[in-house]
C-alpha positions in Angstrom: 0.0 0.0 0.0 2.3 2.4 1.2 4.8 1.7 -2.3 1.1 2.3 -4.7 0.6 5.6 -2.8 4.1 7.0 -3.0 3.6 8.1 -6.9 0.5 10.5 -5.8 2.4 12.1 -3.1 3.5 14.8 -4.6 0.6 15.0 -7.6 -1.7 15.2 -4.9 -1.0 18.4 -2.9 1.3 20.2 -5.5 -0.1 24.2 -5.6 -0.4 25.2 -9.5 3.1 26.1 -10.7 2.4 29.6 -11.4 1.6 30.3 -7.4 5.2 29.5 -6.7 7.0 31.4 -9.9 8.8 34.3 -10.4 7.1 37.0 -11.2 7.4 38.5 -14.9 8.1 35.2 -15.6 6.2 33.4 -18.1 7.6 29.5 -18.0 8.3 28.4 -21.6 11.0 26.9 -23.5 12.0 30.1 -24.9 14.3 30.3 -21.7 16.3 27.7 -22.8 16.0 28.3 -27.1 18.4 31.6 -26.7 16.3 33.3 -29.9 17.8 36.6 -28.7 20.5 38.9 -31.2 23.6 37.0 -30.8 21.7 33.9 -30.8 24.6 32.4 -33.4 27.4 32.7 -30.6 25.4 30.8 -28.2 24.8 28.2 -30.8 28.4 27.9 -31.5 28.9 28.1 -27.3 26.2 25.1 -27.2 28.1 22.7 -29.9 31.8 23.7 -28.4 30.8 22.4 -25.1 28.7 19.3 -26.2 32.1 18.4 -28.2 33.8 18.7 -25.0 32.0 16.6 -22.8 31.6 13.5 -25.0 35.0 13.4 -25.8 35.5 14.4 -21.7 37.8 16.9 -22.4 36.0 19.2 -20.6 39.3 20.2 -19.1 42.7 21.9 -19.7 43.6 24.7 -22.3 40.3 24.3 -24.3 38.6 24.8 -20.9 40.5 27.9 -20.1 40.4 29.5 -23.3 36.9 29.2 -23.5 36.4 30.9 -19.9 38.6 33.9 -21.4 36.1 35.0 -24.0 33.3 34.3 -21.7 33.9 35.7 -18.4 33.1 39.5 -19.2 30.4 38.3 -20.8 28.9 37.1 -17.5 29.2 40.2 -16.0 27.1 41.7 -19.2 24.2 39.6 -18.2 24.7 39.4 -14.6 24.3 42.3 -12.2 26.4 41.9 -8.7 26.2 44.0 -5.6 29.3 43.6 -3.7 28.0 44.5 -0.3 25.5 41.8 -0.2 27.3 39.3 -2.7 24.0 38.9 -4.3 23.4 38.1 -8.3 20.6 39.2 -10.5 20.4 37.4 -13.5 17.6 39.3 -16.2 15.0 37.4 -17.5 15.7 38.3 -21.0 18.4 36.8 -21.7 19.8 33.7 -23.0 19.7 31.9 -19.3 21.0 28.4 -20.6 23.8 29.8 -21.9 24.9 32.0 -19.0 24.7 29.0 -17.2 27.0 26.9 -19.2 29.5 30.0 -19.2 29.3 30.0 -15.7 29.9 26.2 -15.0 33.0 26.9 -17.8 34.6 29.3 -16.1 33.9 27.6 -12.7 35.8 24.6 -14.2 38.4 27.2 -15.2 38.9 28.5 -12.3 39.0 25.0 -10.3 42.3 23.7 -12.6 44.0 26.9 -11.7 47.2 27.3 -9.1 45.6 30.9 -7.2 45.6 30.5 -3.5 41.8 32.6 -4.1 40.3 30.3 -6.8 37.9 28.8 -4.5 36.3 32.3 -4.5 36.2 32.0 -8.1 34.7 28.6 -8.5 32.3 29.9 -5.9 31.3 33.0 -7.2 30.5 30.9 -10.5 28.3 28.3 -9.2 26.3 31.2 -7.1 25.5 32.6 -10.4 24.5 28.9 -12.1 22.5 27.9 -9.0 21.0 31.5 -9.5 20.4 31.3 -12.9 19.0 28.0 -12.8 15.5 29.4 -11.4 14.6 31.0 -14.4 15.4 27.9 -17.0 14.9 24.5 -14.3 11.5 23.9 -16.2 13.0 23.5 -19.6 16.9 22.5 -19.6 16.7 19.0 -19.8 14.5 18.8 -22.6 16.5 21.3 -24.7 20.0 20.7 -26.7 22.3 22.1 -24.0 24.4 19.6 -22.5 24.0 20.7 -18.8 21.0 19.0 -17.1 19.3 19.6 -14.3 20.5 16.7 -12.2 24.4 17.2 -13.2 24.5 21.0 -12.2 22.2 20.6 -8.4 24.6 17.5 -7.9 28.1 19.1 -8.8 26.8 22.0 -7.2 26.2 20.1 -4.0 29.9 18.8 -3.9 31.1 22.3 -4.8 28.7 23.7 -1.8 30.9 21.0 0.5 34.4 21.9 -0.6 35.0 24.9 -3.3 38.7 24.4 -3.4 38.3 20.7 -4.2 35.5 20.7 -6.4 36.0 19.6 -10.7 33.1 19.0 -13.4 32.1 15.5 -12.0 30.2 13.8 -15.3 27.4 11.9 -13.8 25.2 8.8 -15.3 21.4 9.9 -15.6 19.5 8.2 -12.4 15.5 7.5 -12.3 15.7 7.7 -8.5 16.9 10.9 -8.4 14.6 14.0 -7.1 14.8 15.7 -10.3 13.9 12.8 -12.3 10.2 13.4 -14.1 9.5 15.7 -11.7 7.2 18.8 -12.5 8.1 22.2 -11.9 7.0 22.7 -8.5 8.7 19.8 -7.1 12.3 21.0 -9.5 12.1 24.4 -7.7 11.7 22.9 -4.3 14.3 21.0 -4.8 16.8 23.4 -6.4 15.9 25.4 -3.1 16.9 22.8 -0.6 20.3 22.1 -2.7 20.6 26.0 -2.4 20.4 25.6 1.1 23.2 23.2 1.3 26.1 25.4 1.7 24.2 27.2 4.9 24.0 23.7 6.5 27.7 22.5 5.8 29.1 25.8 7.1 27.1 25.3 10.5 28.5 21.6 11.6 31.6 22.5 9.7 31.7 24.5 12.8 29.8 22.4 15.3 32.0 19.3 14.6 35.4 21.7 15.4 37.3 20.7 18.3 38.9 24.4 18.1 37.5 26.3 20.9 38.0 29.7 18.9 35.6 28.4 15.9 33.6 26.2 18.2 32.9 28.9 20.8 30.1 27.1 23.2 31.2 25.2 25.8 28.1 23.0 25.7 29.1 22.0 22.0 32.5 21.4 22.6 31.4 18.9 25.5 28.8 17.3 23.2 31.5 16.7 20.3 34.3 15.5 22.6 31.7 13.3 24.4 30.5 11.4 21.1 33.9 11.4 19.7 34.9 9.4 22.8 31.8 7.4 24.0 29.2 7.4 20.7 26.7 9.1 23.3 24.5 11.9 22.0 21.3 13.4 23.1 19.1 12.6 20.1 15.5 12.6 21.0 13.5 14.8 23.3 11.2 11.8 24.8 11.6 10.3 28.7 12.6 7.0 26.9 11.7 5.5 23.5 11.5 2.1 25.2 7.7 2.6 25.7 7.2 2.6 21.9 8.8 -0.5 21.1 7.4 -4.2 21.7 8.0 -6.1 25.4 7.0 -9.2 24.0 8.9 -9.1 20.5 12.1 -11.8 20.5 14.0 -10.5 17.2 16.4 -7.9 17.5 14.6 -4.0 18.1 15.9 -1.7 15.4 15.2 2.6 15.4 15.5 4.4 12.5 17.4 7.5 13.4 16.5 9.6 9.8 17.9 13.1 9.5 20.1 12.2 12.3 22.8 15.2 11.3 26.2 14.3 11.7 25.9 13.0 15.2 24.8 9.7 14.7 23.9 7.9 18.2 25.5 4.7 19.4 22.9 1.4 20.3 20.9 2.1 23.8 19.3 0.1 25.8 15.5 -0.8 27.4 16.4 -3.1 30.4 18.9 -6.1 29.7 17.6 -5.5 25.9 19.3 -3.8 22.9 18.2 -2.0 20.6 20.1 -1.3 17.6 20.5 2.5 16.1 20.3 2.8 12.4 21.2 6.8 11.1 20.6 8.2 7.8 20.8 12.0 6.3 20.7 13.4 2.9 23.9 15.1 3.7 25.8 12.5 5.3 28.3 12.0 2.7 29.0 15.5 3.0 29.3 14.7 6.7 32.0 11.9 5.5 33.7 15.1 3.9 33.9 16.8 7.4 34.9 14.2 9.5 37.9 13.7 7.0 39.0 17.7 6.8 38.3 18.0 10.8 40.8 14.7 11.7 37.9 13.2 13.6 37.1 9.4 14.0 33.5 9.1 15.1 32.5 5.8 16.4 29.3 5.6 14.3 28.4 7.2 10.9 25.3 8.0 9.2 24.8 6.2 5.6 23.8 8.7 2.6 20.0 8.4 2.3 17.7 11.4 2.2 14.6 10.6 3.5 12.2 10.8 0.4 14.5 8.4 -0.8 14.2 5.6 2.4 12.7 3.0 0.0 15.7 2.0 -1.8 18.3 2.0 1.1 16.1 0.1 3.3 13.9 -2.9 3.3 10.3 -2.3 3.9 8.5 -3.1 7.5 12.1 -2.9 9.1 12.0 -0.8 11.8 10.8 -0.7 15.0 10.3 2.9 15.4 11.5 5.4 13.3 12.3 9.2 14.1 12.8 12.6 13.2 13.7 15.6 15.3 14.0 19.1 13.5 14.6 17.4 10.9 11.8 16.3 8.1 11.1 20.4 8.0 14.4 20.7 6.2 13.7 18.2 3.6 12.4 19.2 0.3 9.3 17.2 0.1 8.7 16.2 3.8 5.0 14.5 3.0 6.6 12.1 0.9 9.3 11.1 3.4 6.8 10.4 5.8 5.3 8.0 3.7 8.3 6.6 3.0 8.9 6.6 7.1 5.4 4.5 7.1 7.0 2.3 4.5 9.9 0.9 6.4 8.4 1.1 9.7 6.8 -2.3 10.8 3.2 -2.7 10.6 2.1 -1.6 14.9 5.4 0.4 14.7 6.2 4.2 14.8 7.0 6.9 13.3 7.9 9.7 16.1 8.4 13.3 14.4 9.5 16.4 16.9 10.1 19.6 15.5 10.2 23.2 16.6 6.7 24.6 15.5 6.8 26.9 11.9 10.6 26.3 12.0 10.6 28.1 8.4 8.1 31.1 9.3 11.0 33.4 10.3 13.3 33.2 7.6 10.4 33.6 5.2 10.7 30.3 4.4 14.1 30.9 2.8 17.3 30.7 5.3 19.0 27.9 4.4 16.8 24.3 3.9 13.7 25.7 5.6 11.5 25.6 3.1 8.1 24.2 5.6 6.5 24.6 8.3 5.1 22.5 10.8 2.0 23.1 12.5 -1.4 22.0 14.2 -4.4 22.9 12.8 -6.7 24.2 16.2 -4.2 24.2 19.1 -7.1 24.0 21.4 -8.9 21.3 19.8 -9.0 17.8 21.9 -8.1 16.0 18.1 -5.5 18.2 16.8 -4.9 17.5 12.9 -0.4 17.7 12.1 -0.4 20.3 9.1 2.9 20.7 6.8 2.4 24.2 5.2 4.5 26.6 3.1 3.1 30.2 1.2 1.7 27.6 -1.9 1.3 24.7 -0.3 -1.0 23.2 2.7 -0.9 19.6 3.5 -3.6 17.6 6.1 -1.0 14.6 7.2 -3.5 13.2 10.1 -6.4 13.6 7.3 -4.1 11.8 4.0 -3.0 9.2 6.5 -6.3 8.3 7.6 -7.2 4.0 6.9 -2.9 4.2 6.6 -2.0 5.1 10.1 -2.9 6.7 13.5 -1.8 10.1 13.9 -1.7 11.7 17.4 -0.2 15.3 17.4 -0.2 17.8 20.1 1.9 21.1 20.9 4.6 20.9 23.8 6.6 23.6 25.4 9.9 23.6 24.1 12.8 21.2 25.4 15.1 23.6 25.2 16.2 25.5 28.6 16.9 28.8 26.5 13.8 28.7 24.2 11.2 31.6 24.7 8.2 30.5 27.0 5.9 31.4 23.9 8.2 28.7 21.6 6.0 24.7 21.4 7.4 21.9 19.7 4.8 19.8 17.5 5.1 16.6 18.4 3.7 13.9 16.3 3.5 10.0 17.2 2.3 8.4 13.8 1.6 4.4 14.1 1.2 2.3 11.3 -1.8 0.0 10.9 -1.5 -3.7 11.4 -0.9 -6.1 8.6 
């Protein structure tokens, strides 16, 4: 059941494109045809490149020389104010080819010797991921030879380390996010892999053992403590024991998804272990970390976003699985709790805590917070769990219904610091019996 429902997840509560455009943008192919005056350069740019890459020579002096005669013409197209760092990219223009010029000179840049050419190769992606709004609906079915999947992916290793990053050629992947996706689903998740660098850049300094970069002493406690013993505070509940079976004689197994780079060690309810299983869709940028930090964590997370739990998992696996601030960062959180449902064993749980409208004061666009999480009448007796954005309002306790239970209820805060105003939603979702 849960596998038939996953292909309507996102058909089913998807707002109409146009309520999450840009405006004085009117989506057509003509963003990615380049019928504009010097259309025959961009032609020539188009067939240049395309040479390039199937003979994968997209490197060297070709490379280079290329970059020469394009770079000013970036900055033609592209407007940049240098106290923000911000790029505006026009509408008009030919958006498919700025974008290829871009990843060119970003390539360029990366082959170089300059002690600054991360900033370069930076700089360049900022305007590709940038640019990419205005042509993500039509690139992959047009001639040019960056796709959608290649750029959001090499853009995601260049997010992790600038100064190591080169033009990684990738194999085209069904299972991957962008693949037949519509437009509101491509957007949403060009947004989250925008968000990536944000992320990296707060546990690159979380996971510092530095006390001048890592400057809270409670952080630098909780990194040496997992370094050393595995032991993390993970979940805000008294104990998770009481969700799990007392009568069960096969090994208990917990789902830790979105787990972060901390991942938690086994723990225990009585004489009985239960086993720990963590997953993130930025662990193996967490791999990345560990390495340039010199740490040695005793447990890992394994590379598995959670939209995506189906194939890194079996199905009816886990005894409980869990979220905590989390599931709000992913890029289509609906659909990775079905998927939660799907490897969770039928009378098992899915346990989701999460700071209440996590996304509301960033307008929904620091870093991955694209969501918000919320209860529909928080002085109702039957509180319905809502998922809701500006476009986009999703009924989990009323889609779920026949699937799963849902309980959800607003708690104070866990943390000491938080405002006395600040709730947590707090979700226990479990799965019907077989």
């Amino acid at each position: 059941a849960m596998r038939s429902l996953l292909p309507c997840v996102w058909l089913a509560h998807a707002s109409p494109a146009k309520t999450l455009d840009i405006p004085g943008l009117e989506r057509t192919s003509a963003q990615c045809e380049c019928n504009v005056p010097n259309a025959p350069f961009w032609e020539d740019l188009r067939l240049a490149t395309t040479d390039l890459l199937r003979a994968r020579h997209f490197h060297g002096e070709p490379v280079d020389e290329m970059c020469k005669q394009l770079y000013p013409l970036i900055f033609q197209i592209v407007q940049h104010d240098p106290e923000t760092g911000d790029f505006t990219v026009g509408i008009d223009k030919c958006i498919s080819g700025l974008i290829t010029s871009a990843v060119i000179c970003a390539q360029s840049a990366a082959q170089g010797t300059a002690p600054e050419k991360w900033e370069h190769v930076e700089s360049m992606w900022m305007i590709t991921i940038q640019a990419l709004d205005f042509c993500v609906h039509c690139l992959d079915n047009s001639n040019w030879p960056f796709k959608v999947q290649d750029l959001l992916e090499n853009y995601a290793d260049m997010a992790a380390d600038p100064g190591a990053w080169r033009w990684r050629a990738l194999e085209v992947d069904d299972a991957h996010p962008t693949a037949g996706a519509d437009i509101p689903k491509l957007r949403f998740y060009l947004h989250w892999t925008k968000g990536i660098e944000s992320e990296l850049r707060f546990w690159r300094q979380r996971l510092n053992r530095d006390p001048t970069v890592n400057v809270q002493k409670s952080c630098q406690m909780r990194l040496e403590k997992w370094l050393e013993t595995g032991e993390v505070h993970w979940y805000h509940d008294a104990s998770l024991c009481d969700y799990l079976p007392s009568d069960s004689v096969r090994p208990l197994k917990v789902l830790n998804s979105g787990s972060g780079p901390f991942s938690p060690s086994p723990f225990y309810c009585g004489s009985r272990r239960v086993a720990v299983y963590s997953s993130d869709g930025l662990a193996r940028h967490y791999h990345r970390l560990y390495d340039e930090l010199n740490l040695e964590p005793l447990t890992t997370p394994v590379q598995c976003p959670v939209e995506q739990l189906f194939t890194c998992f079996p199905q009816n696996h886990f005894d409980i699985t869990h979220m905590r601030n989390s599931l709000d960062h992913s890029f289509n959180p609906f659909a990775g709790i079905v998927q939660l449902l799907g490897v969770t064993r039928p009378g098992g749980y899915v346990l989701l805590r999460h700071a209440r409208n996590e996304g509301v004061p960033g307008d929904f666009r620091v870093g991955l917070h694209q969501w918000a999480f919320d209860v529909d009448d928080p002085s109702s007796a039957n509180q319905h769990f809502i998922i809701w954005n500006p476009t986009t309002r999703i009924d989990v306790t009323q889609e779920l219904a026949g699937l799963a239970e849902v309980r959800t209820k607003l708690k104070d805060h866990p943390s000491d610091d938080a405002p006395e105003d600040e709730k947590y939603v707090w979700v226990d979702i479990r799965k019907r019996g077989s």
